[in-house]
Residue, then its C-alpha position, 0 to 999 in steps of 0.5 A: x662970287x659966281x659960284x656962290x650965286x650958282x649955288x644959290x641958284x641950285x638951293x632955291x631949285x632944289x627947295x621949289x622942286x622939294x616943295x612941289x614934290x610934296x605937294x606933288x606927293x600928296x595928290x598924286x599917291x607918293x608920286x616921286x619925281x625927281x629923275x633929270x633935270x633936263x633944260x627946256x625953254x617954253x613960252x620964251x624962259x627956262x624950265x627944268x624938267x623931272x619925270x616921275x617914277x611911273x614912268x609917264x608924268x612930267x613935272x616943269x618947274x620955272x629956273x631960276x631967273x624965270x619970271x613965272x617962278x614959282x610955278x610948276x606944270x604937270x602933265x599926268x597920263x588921261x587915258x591915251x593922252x595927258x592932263x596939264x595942270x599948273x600952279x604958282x604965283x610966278x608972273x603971269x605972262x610968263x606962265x600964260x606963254x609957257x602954258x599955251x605951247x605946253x598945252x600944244x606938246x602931243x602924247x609922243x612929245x611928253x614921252x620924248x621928255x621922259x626918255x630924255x630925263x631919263x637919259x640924263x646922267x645923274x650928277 
C-alpha cells in the first residue's frame, strides 16, 4: 500500500512539474528544467527543486503533502541578481510563508540550489 501512495505521490509531481514546464516553456523561449529534484523546506512545508538548462534559473514546485500545491516559484536571472514569480492556486498561507523566505535568498544562494540540483544523482 505504501508503495502504491508513494507512486501516486511521484505521478502527481511528475505531472505538476510536466505542467509548469510547459508553461515554464512558453514564457521562458524552450526553458527546460528538469535537472534534480532536490528537497527543501521553506515557509515551514516542503518544496522540490529543478534547475533550468541555462544554467541560473531555479524553479520550487510544492511536494506532495504541501498545502500550497499547486504552486510554483521561479527564480530567473535580472541582471546581477534574480527576479521571483509565483503562481498556483495551492493554500495561501502557505505560499505566502514560503514566498517571504524565498523573497530573502541572495544571488549566491539561488546559485547554491543550482550546484546542488546539479549534484544530484539522477535516478
Amino acid at each position: 500500500m505504501t508503495k502504491r501512495l508513494f507512486a501516486a505521490s511521484s505521478f502527481i509531481v511528475t505531472a505538476l512539474a510536466l505542467a509548469v514546464l510547459v508553461n515554464l516553456a512558453d514564457a521562458a523561449a524552450q526553458l527546460k528544467c528538469e535537472t534534480g529534484p532536490v528537497q527543501r523546506t521553506f515557509g515551514s512545508t516542503p518544496w522540490l527543486v529543478y534547475s533550468c538548462d541555462d544554467g541560473y534559473s531555479v524553479v520550487v514546485i510544492s511536494a506532495p503533502g504541501n498545502p500550497a500545491m499547486p504552486f510554483y516559484f521561479m527564480f530567473s536571472r535580472d541582471g546581477a541578481g534574480y527576479h521571483l514569480e509565483g503562481e498556483g492556486t495551492g493554500r495561501r498561507e502557505s505560499t505566502a510563508a514560503a514566498f517571504e523566505e524565498l523573497k530573502r535568498l541572495s544571488a549566491s544562494d539561488v546559485e547554491a540550489l543550482v550546484a546542488q540540483t546539479r549534484a544530484k544523482p539522477r535516478q
